[in-house]
N, CA and C atoms of all chains as a GROMACS GRO file, in nm:
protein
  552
    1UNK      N    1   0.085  -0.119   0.000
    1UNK     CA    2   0.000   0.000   0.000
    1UNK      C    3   0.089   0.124   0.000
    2UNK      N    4   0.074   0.174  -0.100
    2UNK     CA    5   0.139   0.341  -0.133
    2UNK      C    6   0.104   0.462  -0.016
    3UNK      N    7   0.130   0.510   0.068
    3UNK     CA    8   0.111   0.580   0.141
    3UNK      C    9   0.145   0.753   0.080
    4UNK      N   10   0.069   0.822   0.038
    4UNK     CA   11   0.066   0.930  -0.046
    4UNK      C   12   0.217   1.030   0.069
    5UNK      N   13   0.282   1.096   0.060
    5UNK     CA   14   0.363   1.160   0.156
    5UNK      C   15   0.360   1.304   0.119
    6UNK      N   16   0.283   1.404   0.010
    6UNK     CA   17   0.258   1.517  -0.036
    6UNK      C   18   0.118   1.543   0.020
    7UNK      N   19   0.048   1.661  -0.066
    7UNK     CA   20  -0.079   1.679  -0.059
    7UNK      C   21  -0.156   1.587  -0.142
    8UNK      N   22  -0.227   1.547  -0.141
    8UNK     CA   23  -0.320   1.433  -0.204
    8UNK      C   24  -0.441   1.509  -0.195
    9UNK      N   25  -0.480   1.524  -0.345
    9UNK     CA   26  -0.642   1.588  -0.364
    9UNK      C   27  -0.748   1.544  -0.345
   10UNK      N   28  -0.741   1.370  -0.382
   10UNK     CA   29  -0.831   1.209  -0.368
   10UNK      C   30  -0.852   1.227  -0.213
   11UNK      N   31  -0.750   1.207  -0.125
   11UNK     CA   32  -0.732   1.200   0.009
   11UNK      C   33  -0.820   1.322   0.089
   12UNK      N   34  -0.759   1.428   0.033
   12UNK     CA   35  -0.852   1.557   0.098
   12UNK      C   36  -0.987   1.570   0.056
   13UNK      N   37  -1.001   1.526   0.013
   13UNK     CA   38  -1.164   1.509  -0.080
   13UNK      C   39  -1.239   1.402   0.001
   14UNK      N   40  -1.160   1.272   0.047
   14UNK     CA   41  -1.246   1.163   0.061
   14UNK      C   42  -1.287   1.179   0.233
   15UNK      N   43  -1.149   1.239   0.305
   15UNK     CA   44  -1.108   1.310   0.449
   15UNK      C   45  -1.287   1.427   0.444
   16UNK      N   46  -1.235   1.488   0.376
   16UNK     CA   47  -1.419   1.580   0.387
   16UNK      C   48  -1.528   1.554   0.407
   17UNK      N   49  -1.539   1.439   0.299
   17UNK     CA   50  -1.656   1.381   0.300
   17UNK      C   51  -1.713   1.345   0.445
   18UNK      N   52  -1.600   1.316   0.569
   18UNK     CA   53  -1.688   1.250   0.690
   18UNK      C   54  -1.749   1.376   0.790
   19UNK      N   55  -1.759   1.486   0.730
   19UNK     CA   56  -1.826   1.624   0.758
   19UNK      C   57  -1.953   1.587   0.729
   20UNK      N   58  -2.043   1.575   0.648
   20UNK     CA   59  -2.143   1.568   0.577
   20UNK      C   60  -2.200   1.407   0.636
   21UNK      N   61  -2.085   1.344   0.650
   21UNK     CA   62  -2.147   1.161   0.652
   21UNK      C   63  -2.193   1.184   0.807
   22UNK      N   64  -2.109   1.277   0.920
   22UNK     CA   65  -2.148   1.291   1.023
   22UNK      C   66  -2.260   1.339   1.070
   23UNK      N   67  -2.282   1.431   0.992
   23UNK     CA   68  -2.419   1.480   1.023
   23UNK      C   69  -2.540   1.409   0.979
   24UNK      N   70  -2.520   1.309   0.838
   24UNK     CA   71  -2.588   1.266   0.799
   24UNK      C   72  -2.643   1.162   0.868
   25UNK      N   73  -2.535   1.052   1.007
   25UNK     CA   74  -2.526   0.973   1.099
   25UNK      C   75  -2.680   1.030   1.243
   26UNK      N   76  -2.625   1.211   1.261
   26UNK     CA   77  -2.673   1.219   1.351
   26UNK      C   78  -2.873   1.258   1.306
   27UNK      N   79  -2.850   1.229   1.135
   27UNK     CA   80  -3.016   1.244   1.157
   27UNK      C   81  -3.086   1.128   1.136
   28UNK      N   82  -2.984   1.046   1.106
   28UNK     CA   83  -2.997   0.899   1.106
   28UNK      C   84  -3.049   0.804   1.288
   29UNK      N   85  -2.991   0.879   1.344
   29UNK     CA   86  -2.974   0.859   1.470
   29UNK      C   87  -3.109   0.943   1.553
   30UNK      N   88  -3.120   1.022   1.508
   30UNK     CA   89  -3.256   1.126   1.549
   30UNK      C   90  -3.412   1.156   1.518
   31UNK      N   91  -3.378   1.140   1.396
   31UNK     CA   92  -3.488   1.232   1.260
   31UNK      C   93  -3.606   1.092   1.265
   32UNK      N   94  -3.678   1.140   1.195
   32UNK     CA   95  -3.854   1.093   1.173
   32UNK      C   96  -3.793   0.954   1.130
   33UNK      N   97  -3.918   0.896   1.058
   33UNK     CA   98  -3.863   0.758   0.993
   33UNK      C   99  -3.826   0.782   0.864
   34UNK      N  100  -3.882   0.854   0.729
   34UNK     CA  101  -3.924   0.860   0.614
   34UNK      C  102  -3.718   0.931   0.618
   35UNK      N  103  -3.707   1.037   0.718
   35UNK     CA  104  -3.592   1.140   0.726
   35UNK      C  105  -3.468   1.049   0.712
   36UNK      N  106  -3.502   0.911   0.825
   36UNK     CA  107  -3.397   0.861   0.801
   36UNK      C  108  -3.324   0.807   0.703
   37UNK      N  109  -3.442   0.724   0.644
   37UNK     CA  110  -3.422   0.671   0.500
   37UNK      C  111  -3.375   0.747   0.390
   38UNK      N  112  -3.408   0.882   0.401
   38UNK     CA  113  -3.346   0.978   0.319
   38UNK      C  114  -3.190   0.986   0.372
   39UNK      N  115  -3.182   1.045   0.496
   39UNK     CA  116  -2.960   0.984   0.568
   39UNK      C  117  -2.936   0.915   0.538
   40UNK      N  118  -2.976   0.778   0.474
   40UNK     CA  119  -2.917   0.646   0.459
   40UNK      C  120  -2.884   0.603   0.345
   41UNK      N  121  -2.984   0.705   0.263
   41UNK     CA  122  -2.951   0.673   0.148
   41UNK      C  123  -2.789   0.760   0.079
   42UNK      N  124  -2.831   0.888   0.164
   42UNK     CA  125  -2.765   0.994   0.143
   42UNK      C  126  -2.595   0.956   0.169
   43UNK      N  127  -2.609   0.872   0.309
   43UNK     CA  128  -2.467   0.860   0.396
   43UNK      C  129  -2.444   0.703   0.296
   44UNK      N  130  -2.483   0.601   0.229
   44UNK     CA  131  -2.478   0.531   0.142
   44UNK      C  132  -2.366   0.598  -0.009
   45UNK      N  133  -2.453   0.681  -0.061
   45UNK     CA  134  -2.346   0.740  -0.129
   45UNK      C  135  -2.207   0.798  -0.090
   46UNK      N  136  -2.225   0.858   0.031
   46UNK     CA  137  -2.114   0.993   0.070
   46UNK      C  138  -1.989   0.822   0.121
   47UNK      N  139  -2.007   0.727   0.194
   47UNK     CA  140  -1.927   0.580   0.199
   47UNK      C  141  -1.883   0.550   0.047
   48UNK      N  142  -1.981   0.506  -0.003
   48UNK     CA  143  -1.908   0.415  -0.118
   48UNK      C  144  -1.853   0.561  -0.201
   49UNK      N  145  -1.882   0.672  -0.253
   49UNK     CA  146  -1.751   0.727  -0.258
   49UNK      C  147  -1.567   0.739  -0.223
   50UNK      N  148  -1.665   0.748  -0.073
   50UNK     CA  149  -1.473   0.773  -0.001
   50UNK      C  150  -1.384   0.624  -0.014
   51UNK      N  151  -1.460   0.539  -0.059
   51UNK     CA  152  -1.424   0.384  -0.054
   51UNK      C  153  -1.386   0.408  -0.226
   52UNK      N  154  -1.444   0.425  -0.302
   52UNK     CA  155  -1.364   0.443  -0.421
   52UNK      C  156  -1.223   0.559  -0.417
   53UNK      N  157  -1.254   0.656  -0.350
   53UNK     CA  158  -1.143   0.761  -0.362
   53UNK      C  159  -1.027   0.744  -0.298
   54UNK      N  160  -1.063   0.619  -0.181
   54UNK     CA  161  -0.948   0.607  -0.114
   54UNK      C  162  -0.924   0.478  -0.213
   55UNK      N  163  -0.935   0.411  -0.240
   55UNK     CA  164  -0.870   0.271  -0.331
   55UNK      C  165  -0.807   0.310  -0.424
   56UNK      N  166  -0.821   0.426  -0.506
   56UNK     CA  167  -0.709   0.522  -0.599
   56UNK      C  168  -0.605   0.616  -0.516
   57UNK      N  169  -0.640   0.649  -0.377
   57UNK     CA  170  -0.536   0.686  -0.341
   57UNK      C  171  -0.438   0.609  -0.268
   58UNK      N  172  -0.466   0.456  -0.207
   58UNK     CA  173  -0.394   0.424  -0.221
   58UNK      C  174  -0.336   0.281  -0.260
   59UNK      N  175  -0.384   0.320  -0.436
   59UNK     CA  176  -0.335   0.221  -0.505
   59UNK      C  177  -0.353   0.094  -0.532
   60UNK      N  178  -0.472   0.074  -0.440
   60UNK     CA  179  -0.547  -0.086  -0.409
   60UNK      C  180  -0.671  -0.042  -0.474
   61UNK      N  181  -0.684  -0.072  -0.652
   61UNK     CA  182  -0.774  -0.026  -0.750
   61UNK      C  183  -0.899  -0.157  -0.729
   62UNK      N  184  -0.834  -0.285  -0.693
   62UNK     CA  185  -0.904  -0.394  -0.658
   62UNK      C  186  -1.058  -0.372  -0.548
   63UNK      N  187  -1.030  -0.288  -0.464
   63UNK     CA  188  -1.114  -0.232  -0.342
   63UNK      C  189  -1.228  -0.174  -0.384
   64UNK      N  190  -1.162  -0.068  -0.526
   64UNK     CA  191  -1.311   0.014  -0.558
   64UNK      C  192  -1.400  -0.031  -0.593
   65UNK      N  193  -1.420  -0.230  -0.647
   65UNK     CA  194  -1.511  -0.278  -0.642
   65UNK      C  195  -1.643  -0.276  -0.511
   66UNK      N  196  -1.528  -0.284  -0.386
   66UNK     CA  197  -1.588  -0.304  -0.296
   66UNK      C  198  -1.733  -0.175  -0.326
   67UNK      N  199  -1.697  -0.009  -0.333
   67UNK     CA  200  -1.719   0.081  -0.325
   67UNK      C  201  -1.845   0.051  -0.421
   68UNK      N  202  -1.831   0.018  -0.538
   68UNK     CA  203  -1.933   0.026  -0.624
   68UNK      C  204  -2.058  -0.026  -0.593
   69UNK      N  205  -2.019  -0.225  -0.525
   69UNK     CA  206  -2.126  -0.320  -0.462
   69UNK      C  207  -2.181  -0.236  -0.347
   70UNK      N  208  -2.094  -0.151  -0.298
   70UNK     CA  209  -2.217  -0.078  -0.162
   70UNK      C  210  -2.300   0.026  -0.271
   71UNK      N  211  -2.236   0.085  -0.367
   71UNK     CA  212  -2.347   0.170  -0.431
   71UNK      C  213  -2.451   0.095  -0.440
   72UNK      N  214  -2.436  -0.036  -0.552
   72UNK     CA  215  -2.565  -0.110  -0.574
   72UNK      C  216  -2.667  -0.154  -0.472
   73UNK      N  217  -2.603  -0.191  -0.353
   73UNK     CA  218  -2.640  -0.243  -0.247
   73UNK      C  219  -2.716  -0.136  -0.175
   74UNK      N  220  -2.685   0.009  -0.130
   74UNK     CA  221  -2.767   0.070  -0.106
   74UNK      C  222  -2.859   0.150  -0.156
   75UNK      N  223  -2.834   0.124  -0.268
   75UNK     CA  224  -3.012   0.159  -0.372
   75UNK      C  225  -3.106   0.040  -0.359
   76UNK      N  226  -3.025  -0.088  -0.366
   76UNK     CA  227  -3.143  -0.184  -0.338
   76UNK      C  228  -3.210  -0.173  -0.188
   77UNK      N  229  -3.106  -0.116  -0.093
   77UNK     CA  230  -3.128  -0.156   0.059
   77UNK      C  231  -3.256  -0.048   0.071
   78UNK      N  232  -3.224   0.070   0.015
   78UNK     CA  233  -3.326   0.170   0.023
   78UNK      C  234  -3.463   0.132  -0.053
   79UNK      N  235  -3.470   0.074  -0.134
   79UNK     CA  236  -3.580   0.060  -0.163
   79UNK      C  237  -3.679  -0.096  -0.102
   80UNK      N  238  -3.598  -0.135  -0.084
   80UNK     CA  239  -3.624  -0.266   0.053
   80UNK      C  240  -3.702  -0.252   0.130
   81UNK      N  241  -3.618  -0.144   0.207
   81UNK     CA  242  -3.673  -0.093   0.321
   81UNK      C  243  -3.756   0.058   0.323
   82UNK      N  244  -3.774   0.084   0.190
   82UNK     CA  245  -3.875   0.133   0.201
   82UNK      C  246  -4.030   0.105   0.193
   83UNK      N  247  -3.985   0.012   0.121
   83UNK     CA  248  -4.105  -0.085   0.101
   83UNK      C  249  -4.207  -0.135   0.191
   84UNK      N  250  -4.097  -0.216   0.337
   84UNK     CA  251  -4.105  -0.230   0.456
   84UNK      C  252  -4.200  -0.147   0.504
   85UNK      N  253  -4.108  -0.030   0.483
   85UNK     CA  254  -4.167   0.050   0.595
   85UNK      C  255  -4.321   0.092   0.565
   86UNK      N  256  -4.369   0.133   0.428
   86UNK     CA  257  -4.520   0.133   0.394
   86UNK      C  258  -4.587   0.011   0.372
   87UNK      N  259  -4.559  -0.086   0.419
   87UNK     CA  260  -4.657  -0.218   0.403
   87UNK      C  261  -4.661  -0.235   0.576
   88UNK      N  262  -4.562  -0.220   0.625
   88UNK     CA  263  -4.572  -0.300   0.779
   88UNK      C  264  -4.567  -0.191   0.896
   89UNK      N  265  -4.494  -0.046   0.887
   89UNK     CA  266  -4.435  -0.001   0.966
   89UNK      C  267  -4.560   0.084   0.992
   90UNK      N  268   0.208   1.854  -0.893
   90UNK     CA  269   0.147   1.880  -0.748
   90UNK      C  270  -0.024   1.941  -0.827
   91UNK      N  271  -0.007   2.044  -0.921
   91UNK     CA  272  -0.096   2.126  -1.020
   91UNK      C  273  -0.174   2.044  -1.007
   92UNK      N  274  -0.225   1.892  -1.056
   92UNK     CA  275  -0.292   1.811  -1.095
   92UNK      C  276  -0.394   1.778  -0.936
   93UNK      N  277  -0.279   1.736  -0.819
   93UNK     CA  278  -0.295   1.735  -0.700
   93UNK      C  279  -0.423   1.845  -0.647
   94UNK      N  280  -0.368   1.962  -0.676
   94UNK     CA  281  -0.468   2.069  -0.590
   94UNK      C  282  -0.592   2.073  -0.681
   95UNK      N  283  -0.558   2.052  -0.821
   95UNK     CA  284  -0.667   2.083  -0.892
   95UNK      C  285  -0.800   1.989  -0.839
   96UNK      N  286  -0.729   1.857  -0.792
   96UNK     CA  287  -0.897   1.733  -0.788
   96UNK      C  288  -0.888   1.786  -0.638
   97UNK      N  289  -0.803   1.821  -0.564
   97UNK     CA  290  -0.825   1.871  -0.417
   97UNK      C  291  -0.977   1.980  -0.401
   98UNK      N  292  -0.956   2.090  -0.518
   98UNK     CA  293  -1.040   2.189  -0.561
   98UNK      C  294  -1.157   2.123  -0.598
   99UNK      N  295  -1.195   2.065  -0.702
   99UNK     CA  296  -1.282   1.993  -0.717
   99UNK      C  297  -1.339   1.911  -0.588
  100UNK      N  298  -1.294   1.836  -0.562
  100UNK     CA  299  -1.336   1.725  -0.449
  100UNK      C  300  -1.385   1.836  -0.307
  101UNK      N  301  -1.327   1.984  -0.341
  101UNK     CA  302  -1.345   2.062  -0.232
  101UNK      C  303  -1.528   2.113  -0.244
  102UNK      N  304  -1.571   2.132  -0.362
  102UNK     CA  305  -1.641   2.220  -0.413
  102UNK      C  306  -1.765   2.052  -0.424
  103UNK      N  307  -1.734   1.975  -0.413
  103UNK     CA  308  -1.829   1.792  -0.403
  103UNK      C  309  -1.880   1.858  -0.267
  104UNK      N  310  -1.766   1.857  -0.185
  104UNK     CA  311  -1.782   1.852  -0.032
  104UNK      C  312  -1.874   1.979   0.011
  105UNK      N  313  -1.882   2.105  -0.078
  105UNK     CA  314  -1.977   2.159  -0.012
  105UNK      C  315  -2.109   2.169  -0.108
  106UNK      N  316  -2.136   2.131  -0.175
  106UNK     CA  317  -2.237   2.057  -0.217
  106UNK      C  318  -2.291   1.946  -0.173
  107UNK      N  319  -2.238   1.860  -0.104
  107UNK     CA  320  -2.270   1.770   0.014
  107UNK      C  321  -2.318   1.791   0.122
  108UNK      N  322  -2.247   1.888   0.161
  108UNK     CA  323  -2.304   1.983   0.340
  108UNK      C  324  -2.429   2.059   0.269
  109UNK      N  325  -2.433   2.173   0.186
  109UNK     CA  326  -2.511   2.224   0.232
  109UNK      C  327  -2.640   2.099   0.178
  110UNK      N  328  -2.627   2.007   0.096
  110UNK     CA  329  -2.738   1.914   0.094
  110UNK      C  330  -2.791   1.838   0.208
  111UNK      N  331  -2.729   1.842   0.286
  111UNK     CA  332  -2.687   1.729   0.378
  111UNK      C  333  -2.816   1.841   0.514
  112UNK      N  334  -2.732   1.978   0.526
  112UNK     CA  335  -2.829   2.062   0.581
  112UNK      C  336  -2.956   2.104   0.587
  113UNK      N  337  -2.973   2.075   0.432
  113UNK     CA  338  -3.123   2.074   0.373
  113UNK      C  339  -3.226   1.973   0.426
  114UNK      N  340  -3.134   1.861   0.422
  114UNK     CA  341  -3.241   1.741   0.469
  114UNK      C  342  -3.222   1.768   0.628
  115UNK      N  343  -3.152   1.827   0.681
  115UNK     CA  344  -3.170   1.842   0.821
  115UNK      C  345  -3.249   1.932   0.865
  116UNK      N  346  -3.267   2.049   0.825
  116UNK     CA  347  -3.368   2.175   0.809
  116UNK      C  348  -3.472   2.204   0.711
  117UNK      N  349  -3.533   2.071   0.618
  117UNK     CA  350  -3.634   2.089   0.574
  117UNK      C  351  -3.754   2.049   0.645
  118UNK      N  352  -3.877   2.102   0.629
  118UNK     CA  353  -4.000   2.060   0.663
  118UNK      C  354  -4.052   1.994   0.653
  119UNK      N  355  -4.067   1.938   0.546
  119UNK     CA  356  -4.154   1.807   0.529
  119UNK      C  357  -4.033   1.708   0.411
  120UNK      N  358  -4.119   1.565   0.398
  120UNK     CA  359  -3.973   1.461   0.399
  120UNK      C  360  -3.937   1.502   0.249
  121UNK      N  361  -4.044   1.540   0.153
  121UNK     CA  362  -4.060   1.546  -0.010
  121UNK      C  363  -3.942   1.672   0.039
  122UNK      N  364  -3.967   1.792   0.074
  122UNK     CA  365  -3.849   1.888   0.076
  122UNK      C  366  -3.695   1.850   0.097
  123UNK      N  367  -3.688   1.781   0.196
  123UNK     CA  368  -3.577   1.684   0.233
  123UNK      C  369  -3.516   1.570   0.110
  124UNK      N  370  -3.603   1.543   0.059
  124UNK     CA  371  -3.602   1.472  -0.090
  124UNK      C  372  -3.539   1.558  -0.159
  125UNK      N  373  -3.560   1.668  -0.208
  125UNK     CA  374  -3.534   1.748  -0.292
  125UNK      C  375  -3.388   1.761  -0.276
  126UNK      N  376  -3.328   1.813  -0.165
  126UNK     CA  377  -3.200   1.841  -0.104
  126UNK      C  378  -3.130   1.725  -0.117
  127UNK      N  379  -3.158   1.576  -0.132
  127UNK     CA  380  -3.137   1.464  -0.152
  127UNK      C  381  -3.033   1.481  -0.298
  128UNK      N  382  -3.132   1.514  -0.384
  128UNK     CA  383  -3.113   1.501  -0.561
  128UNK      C  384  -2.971   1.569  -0.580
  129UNK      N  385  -2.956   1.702  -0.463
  129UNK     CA  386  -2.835   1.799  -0.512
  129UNK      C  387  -2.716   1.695  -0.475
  130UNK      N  388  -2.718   1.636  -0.424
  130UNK     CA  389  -2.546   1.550  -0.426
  130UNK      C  390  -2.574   1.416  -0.480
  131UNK      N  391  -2.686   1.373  -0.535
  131UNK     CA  392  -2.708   1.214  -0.606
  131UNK      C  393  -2.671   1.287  -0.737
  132UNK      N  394  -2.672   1.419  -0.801
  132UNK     CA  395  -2.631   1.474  -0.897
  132UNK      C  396  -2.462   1.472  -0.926
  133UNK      N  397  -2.469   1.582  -0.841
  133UNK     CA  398  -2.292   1.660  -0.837
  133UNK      C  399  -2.197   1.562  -0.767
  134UNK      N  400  -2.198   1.500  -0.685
  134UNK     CA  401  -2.132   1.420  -0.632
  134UNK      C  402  -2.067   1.291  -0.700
  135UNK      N  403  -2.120   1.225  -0.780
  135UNK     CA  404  -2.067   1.130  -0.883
  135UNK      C  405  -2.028   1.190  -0.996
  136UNK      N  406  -2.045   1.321  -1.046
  136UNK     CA  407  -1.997   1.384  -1.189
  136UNK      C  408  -1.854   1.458  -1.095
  137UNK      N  409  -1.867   1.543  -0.996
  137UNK     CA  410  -1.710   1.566  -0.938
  137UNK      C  411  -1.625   1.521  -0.914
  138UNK      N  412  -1.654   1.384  -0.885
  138UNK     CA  413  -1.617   1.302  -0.865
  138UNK      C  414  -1.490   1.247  -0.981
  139UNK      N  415  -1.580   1.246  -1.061
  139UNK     CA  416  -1.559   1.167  -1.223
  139UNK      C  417  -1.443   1.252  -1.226
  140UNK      N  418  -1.489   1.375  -1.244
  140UNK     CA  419  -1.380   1.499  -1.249
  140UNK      C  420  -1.257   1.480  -1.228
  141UNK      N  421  -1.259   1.498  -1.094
  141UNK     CA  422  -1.128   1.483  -0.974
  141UNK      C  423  -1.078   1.376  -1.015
  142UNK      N  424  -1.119   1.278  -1.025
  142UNK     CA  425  -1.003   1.112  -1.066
  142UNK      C  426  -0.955   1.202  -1.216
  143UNK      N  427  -1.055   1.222  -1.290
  143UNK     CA  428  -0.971   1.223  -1.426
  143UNK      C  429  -0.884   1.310  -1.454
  144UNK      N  430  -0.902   1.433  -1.359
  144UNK     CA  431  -0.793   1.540  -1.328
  144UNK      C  432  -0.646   1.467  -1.262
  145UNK      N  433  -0.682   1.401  -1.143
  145UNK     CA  434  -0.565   1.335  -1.094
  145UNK      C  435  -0.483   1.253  -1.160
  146UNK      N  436  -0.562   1.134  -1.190
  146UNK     CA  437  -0.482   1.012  -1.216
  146UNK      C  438  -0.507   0.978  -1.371
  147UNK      N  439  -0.570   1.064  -1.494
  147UNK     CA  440  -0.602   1.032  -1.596
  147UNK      C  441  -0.718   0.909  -1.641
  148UNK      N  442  -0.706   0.874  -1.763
  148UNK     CA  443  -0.752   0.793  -1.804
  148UNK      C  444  -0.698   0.652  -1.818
  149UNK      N  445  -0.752   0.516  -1.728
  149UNK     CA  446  -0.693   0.423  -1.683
  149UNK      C  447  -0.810   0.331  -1.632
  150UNK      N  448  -0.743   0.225  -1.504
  150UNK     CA  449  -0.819   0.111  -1.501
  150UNK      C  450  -0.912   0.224  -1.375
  151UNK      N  451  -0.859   0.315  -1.311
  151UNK     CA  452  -0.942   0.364  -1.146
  151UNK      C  453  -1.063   0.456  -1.249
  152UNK      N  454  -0.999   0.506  -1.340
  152UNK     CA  455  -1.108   0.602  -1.368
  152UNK      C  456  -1.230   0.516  -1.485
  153UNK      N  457  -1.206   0.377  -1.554
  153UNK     CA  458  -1.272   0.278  -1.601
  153UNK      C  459  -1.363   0.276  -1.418
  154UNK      N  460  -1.355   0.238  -1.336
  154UNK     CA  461  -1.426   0.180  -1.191
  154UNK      C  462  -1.505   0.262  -1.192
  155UNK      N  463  -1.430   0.405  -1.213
  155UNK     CA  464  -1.519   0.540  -1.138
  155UNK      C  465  -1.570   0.577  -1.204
  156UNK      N  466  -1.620   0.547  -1.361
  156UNK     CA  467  -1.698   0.531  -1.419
  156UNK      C  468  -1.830   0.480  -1.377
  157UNK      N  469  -1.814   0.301  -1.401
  157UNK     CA  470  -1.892   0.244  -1.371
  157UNK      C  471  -1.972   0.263  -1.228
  158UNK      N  472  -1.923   0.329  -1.132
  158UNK     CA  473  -1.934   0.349  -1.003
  158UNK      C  474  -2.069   0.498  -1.015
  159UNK      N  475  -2.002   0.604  -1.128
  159UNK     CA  476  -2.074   0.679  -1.123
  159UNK      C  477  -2.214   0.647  -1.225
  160UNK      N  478  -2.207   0.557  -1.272
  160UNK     CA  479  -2.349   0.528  -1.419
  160UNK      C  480  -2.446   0.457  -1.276
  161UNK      N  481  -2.378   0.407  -1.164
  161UNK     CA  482  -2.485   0.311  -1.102
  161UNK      C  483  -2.571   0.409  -1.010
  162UNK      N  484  -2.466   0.492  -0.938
  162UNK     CA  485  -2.561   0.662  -0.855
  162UNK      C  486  -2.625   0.734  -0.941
  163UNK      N  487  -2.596   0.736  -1.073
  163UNK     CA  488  -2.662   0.844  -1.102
  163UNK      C  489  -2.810   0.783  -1.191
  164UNK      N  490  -2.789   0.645  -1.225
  164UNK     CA  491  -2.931   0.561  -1.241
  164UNK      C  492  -2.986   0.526  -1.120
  165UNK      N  493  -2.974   0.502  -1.022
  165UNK     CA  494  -3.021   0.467  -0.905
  165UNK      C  495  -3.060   0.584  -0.828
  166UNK      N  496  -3.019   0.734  -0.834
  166UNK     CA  497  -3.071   0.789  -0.760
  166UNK      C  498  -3.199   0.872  -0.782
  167UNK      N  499  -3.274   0.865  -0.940
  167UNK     CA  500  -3.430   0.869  -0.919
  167UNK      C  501  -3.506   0.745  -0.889
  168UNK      N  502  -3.433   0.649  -0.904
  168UNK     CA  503  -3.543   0.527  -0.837
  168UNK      C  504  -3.535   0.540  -0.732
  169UNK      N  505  -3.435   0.544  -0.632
  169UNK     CA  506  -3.441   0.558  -0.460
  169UNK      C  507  -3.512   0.708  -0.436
  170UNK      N  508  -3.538   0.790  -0.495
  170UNK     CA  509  -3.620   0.896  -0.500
  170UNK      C  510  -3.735   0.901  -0.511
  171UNK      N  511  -3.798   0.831  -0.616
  171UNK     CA  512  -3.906   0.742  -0.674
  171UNK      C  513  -3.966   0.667  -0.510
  172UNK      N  514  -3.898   0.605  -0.471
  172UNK     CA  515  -3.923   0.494  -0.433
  172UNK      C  516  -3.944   0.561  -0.221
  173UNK      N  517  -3.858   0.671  -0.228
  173UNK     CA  518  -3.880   0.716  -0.080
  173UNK      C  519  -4.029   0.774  -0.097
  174UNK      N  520  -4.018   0.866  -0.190
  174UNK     CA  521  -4.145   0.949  -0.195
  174UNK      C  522  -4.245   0.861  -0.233
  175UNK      N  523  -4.241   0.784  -0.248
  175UNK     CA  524  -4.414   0.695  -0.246
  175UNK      C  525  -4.430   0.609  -0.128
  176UNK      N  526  -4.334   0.620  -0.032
  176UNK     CA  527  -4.337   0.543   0.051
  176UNK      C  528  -4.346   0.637   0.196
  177UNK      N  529  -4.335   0.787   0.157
  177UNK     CA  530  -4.380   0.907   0.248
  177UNK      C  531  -4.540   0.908   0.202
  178UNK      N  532  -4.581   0.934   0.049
  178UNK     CA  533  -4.700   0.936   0.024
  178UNK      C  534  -4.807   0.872   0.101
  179UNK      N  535  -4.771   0.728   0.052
  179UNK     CA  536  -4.830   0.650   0.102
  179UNK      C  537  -4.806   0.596   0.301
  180UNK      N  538  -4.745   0.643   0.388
  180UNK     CA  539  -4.738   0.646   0.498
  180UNK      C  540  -4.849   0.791   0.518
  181UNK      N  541  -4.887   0.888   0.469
  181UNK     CA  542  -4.891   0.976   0.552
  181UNK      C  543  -5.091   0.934   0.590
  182UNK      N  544  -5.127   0.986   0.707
  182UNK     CA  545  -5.269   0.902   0.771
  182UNK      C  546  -5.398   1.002   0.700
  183UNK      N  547  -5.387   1.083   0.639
  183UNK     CA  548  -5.488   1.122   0.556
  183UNK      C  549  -5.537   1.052   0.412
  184UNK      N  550  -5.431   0.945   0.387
  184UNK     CA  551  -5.473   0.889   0.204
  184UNK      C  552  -5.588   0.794   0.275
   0.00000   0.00000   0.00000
C-alpha cells in the first residue's frame, strides 16, 4: 500500500466527506422515519464514494469494487426498506 | 502537485455541495423537501467526482471503476427517489 507523503487531492476530498457523513449519521440517529431513509440513502453514497477515492489513493484499485457493490447495495437496501416501511411499519 | 490541488479543488467544491445538501435534509419541513435536497449530491457528487479522478490520475483502469461506479448513482438515484417518496405518500394518515 502506497502511502501518499505530499498533498493528495483524492485523500482531501475523501477526508471531507466524513463532515457531511457525520451529520448525515446524527439524523440517522434522530430524525422521523421517512428522514432517516433519506440519511441512509444519502450517507450510502457519501461511503461508497470515499471507498472508491481512497482505493485510488492508495493504489489498491481492486477495493473500488468493494465501493461500487455498496453503491448497488444501497439503492437496493433503500428501496427494501422502504417498502417495509409502507406495508408493515 | 498542479494536478494534485486541482482534484483537491474539485473534491473541495463535491464537499460543499454535500453539506449544504446534507443541511437541507436536516432543516427541511416536510420529507418530499428533504427529498429534494437529496437530488443535489445524487447529482454533483458522482460527476465531481468523475472529475477529480480524471484530473488526478487520468484515463486508466481507477477512472474505467469510477466510471462504472458513477453510471450506477446516477441511475439509481431517481429510483431511490421514486421509491422514498411513495413510501412518504403512502405512509402519511390522511390517504
Amino acid at each position: 500500500m502506497n502511502v501518499p507523503e505530499t498533498f493528495n487531492g483524492l485523500l482531501f476530498g475523501a477526508e471531507l466527506l466524513f463532515i457531511p457523513l457525520a451529520v448525515a449519521v446524527w439524523i440517522i440517529v434522530s430524525g422521523d422515519t421517512v428522514r432517516r431513509l433519506i440519511a441512509l440513502q444519502f450517507a450510502g453514497m457519501l461511503v461508497s464514494t470515499q471507498i472508491v477515492l481512497l482505493s485510488i489513493v492508495f493504489a489498491t484499485e481492486e477495493f473500488a469494487d468493494v465501493g461500487v457493490a455498496l453503491a448497488l447495495l444501497s439503492i437496493g437496501g433503500t428501496i427494501a426498506y422502504g417498502h417495509f416501511l409502507e406495508r408493515w411499519l | 502537485m498542479a494536478r494534485q490541488i486541482a482534484s483537491g479543488v474539485i473534491l473541495f467544491a463535491a464537499f460543499m455541495f454535500a453539506l449544504l445538501s446534507v443541511l437541507g435534509i436536516l432543516r427541511s419541513k416536510n420529507n418530499l423537501a428533504a427529498l429534494h435536497c437529496l437530488g443535489v449530491t445524487s447529482v454533483t457528487l458522482p460527476i465531481l467526482t468523475m472529475v477529480a479522478v480524471l484530473v488526478d490520475v487520468g484515463v486508466g483502469v481507477s477512472a474505467v471503476k469510477t466510471f462504472s461506479f458513477i453510471v450506477i448513482l446516477l441511475l439509481g438515484g431517481p429510483v431511490t427517489g421514486h421509491a422514498i417518496a411513495l413510501t412518504d405518500y403512502r405512509r402519511r394518515p390522511h390517504r
